[in-house]
C-alpha positions in Angstrom: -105.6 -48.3 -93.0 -105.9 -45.4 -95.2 -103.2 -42.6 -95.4 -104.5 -40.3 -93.3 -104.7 -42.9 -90.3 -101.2 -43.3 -90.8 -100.2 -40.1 -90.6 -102.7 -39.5 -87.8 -101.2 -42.2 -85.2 -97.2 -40.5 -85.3 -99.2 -37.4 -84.4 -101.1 -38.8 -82.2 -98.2 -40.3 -80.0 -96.1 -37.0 -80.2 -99.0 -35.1 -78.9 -99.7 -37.9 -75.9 -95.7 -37.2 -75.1 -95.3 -33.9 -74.9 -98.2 -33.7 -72.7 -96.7 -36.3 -70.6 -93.9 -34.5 -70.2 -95.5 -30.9 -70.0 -97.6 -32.6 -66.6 -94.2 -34.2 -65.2 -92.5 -32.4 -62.2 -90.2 -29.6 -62.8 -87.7 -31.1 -60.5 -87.8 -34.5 -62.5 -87.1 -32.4 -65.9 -84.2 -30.5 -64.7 -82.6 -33.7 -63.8 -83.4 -35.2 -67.1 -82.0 -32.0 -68.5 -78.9 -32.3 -66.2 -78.2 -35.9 -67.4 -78.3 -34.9 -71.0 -75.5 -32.5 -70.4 -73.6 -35.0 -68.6 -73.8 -36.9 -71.8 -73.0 -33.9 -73.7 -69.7 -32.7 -71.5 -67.3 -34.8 -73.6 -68.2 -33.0 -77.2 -68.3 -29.6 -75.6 -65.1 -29.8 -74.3 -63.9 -31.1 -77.8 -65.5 -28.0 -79.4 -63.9 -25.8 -76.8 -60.3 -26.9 -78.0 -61.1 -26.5 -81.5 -61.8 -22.9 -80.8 -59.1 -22.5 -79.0 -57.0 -24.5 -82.1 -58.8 -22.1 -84.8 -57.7 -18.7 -82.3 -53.9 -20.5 -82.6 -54.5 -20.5 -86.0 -55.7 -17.2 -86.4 -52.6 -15.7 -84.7 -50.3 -17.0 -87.6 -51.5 -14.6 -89.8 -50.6 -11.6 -87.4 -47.3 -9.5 -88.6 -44.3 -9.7 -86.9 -44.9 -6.2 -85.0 -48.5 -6.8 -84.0 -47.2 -10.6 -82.2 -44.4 -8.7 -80.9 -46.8 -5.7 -79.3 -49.0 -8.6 -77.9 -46.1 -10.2 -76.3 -44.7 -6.9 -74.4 -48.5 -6.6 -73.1 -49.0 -9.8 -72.2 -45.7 -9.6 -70.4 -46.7 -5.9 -68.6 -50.1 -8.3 -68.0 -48.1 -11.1 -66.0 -45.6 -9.3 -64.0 -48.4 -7.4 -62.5 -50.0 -10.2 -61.8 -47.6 -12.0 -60.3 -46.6 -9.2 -58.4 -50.5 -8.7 -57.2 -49.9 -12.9 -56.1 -47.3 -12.2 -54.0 -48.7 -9.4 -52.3 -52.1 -11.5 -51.5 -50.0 -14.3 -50.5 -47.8 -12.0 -47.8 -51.0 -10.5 -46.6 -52.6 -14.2 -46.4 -49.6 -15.3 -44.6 -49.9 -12.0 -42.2 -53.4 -12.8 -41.2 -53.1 -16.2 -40.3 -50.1 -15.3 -38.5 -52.2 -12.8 -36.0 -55.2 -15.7 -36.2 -52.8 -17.7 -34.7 -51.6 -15.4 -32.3 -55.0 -14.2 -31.1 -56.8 -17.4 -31.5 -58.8 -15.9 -34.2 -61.1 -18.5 -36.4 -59.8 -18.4 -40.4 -61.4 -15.1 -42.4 -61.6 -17.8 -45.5 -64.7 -18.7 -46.6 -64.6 -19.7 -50.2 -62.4 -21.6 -51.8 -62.0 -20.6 -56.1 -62.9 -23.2 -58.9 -62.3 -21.6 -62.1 -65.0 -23.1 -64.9 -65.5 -23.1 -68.7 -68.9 -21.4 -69.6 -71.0 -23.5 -72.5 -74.1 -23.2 -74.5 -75.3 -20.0 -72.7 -78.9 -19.7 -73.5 -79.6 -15.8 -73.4 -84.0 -16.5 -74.0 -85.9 -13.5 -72.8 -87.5 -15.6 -69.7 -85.1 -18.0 -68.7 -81.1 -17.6 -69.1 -78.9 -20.0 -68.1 -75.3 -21.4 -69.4 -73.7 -24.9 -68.3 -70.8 -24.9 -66.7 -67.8 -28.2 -67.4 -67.0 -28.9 -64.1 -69.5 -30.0 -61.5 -69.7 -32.2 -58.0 -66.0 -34.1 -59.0 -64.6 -30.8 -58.8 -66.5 -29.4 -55.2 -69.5 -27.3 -57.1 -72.4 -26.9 -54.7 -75.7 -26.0 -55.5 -76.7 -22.3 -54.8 -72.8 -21.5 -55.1 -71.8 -17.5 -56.6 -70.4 -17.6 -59.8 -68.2 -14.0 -60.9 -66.3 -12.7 -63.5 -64.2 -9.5 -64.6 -67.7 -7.7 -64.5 -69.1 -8.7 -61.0 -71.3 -11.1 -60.3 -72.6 -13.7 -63.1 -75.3 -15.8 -61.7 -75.7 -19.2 -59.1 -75.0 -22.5 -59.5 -78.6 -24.3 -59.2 -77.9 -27.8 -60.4 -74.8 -29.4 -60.4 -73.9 -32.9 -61.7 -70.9 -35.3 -62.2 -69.1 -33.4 -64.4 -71.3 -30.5 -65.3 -73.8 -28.1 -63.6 -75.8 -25.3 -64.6 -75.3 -22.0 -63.4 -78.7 -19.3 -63.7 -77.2 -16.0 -64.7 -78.1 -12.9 -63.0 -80.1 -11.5 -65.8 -82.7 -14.1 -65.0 -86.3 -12.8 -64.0 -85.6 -16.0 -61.2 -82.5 -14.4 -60.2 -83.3 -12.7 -56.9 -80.6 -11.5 -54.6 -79.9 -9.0 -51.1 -78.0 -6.1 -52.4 -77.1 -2.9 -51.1 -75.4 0.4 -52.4 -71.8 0.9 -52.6 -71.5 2.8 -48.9 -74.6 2.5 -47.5 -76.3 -0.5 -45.4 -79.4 -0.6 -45.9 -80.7 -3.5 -47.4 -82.4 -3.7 -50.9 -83.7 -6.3 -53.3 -82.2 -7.2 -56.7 -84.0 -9.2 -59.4 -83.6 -10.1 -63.0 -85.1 -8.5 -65.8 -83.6 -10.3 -69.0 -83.0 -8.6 -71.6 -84.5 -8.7 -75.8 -81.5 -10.0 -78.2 -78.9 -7.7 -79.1 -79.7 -5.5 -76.0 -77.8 -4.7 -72.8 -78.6 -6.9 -69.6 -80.1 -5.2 -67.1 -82.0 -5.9 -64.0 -83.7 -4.1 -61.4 -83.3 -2.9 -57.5 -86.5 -2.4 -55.4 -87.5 -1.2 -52.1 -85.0 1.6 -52.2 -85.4 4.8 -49.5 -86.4 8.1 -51.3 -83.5 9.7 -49.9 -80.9 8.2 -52.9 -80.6 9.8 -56.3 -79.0 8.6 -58.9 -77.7 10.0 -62.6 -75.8 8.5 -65.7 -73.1 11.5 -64.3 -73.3 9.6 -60.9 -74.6 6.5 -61.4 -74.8 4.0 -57.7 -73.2 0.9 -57.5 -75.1 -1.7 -56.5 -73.3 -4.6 -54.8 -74.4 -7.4 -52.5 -74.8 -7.5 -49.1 -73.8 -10.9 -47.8 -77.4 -11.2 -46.3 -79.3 -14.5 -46.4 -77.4 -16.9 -49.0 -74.4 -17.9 -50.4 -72.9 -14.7 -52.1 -70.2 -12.7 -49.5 -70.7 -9.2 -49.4 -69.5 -6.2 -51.4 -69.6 -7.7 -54.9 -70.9 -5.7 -57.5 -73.9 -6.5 -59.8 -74.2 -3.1 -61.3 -74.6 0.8 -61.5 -78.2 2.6 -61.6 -78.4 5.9 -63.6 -82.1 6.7 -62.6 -84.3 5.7 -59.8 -88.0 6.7 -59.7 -91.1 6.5 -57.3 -92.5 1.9 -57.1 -96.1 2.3 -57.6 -96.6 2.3 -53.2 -94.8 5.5 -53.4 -93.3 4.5 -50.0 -89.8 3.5 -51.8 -87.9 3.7 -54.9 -87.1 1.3 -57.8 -84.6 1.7 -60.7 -83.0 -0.3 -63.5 -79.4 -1.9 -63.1 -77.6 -1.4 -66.1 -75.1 -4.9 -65.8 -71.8 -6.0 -67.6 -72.0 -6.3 -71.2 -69.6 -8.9 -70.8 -71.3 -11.2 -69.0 -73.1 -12.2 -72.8 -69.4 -13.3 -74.0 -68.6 -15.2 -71.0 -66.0 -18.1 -71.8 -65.0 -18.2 -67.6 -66.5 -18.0 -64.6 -64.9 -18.5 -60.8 -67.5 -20.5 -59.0 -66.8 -19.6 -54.9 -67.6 -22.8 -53.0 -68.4 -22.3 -49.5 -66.4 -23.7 -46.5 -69.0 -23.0 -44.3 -72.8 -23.1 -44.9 -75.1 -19.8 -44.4 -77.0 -20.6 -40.9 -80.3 -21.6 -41.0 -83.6 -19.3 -40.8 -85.3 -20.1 -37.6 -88.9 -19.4 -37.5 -90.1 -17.1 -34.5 -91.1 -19.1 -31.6 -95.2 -20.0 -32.0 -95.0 -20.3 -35.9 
C-alpha cells in the first residue's frame, strides 16, 4: 500500500461520515446534540464558579471607598426589592382572597425557574444558548424565557439537566406581537444580527395607519396569541416602518436589547396550563 492509499482511506471514511450524518434526520441530531450537553453540564457549571471565584477575586483589589459605595447601592438595591416582594405578596394574597370569595379560577399561569445561560452561540443563521437546568427542574419545551430586557428566546429542547433555549434574534424565532396600546395583531421574526452589531428583528403585516421615529419609537410587545408566551411582554422598539413590498401593510425593523448578547440569566415561565388546541374548521 503506497502512501497515498493511506492517506486516502482516513479521508475516505471522514467523507462517508459526514455524509451520513448530513442525510440523518434533523430531529435525531438535535437529540444527539442534546445528549452531548448533558454530558457537558457538569464542566460548565464548574467554569461558571470559577468565574464567579475570579469576579471575588477581582473585588479585592477595589479601595476601601469604592467597596464601601458598592455596598450602600447594593443595600438601596435590596430594600427596594424587598419592599417590591412584599407589595406583590399583599396583592397576591388580595386576589386569591376575592378568587375565593367569588369563586374565581387562579389568575396564575406560570410558575418562575430562574436558569444559568451557557455557551450562547450568536452565528448569523442560527442562535441559540444552553440553559443548566432542564426536565428535573419542570422546563417544558416551547416555554418563554425573559430577562431585564424583555423577552430572550423559547425553550425548544429540554433534557435531564440541560435544555436549549432559541433566542429571539433567530431567523426561526417567529412570534404574535402587537404594539404597546393597540390590538391588532402583528408578526415578529428574527433577523440575527453580523458580530459586533445590535440584535434586531423585524415586525410584519403592520396597518399603514402607525408611524414610528427614533423620537417616538413603538414598543412592540407580545400578544398572548397562539403559544406559550402571556401577553404584554416586550420584545422591542421600532424607529421606522416603511411600505412590505404588497403595499397593502407595513414592515419595520425591531431594534432589541443589547443585553440579551451578555446574558448570564434567564427566568424560564413554565406553564400551569397548556395553550388550547387549534381546531381545524369543520370539512378540512
Amino acid at each position: 500500500m503506497t502512501s497515498v492509499e493511506r492517506l486516502r482511506q482516513p479521508l475516505v471514511v471522514l467523507i462517508g461520515l459526514l455524509l451520513v450524518w448530513f442525510f440523518l434526520p434533523v430531529a435525531f441530531k438535535r437529540r444527539q446534540s442534546l445528549a452531548f450537553h448533558e454530558i457537558q453540564a457538569p464542566l460548565w457549571k464548574l467554569e461558571g464558579a470559577a468565574a464567579d471565584l475570579q469576579d471575588d477575586l477581582a473585588a479585592l483589589s477595589y479601595s476601601k471607598r469604592e467597596i464601601l459605595e458598592a455596598g450602600r447601592d447594593q443595600a438601596r438595591m435590596r430594600a427596594a426589592d424587598e419592599l417590591g416582594r412584599n407589595e406583590n405578596t399583599a396583592l397576591r394574597a388580595r386576589v386569591s382572597e376575592l378568587e375565593t370569595l367569588f369563586g374565581l379560577p387562579s389568575d396564575q399561569d406560570h410558575l418562575t425557574e430562574v436558569c444559568t445561560v451557557v455557551r450562547p452561540d450568536l452565528r448569523a443563521w442560527w442562535q441559540h444558548a444552553i440553559l443548566l437546568k432542564g426536565g428535573e427542574h419542570g422546563l417544558v419545551e416551547k416555554a418563554p424565557a425573559i430577562f431585564a430586557g424583555g423577552v430572550a428566546g423559547r425553550v425548544v429542547e429540554v433534557g435531564r439537566d440541560t435544555a436549549e433555549l432559541q433566542m429571539v434574534s433567530s431567523r426561526d424565532f417567529r412570534l404574535a406581537a402587537k404594539f404597546e396600546g393597540d390590538a391588532r395583531p402583528l408578526v415578529y421574526q428574527g433577523e440575527s444580527s453580523a458580530p459586533f452589531q445590535s440584535p434586531f428583528g423585524r415586525v410584519s403585516n403592520v396597518p399603514r395607519d402607525f408611524t414610528a421615529s427614533a423620537d417616538k419609537p413603538l414598543i412592540l410587545m407580545t400578544s398572548g396569541l397562539g403559544g406559550f408566551f402571556p401577553p404584554g411582554l416586550v420584545i422591542g422598539r421600532v424607529e421606522h416602518l416603511e411600505p412590505d413590498p404588497s403595499g397593502i401593510f407595513q414592515t419595520g425593523r425591531v431594534l432589541l436589547d443589547d443585553r440579551i448578547y451578555a446574558l448570564r440569566e434567564v427566568s424560564v415561565l413554565i406553564p400551569l396550563r397548556l395553550p388550547p388546541l387549534r381546531t381545524p374548521p369543520p370539512g378540512n
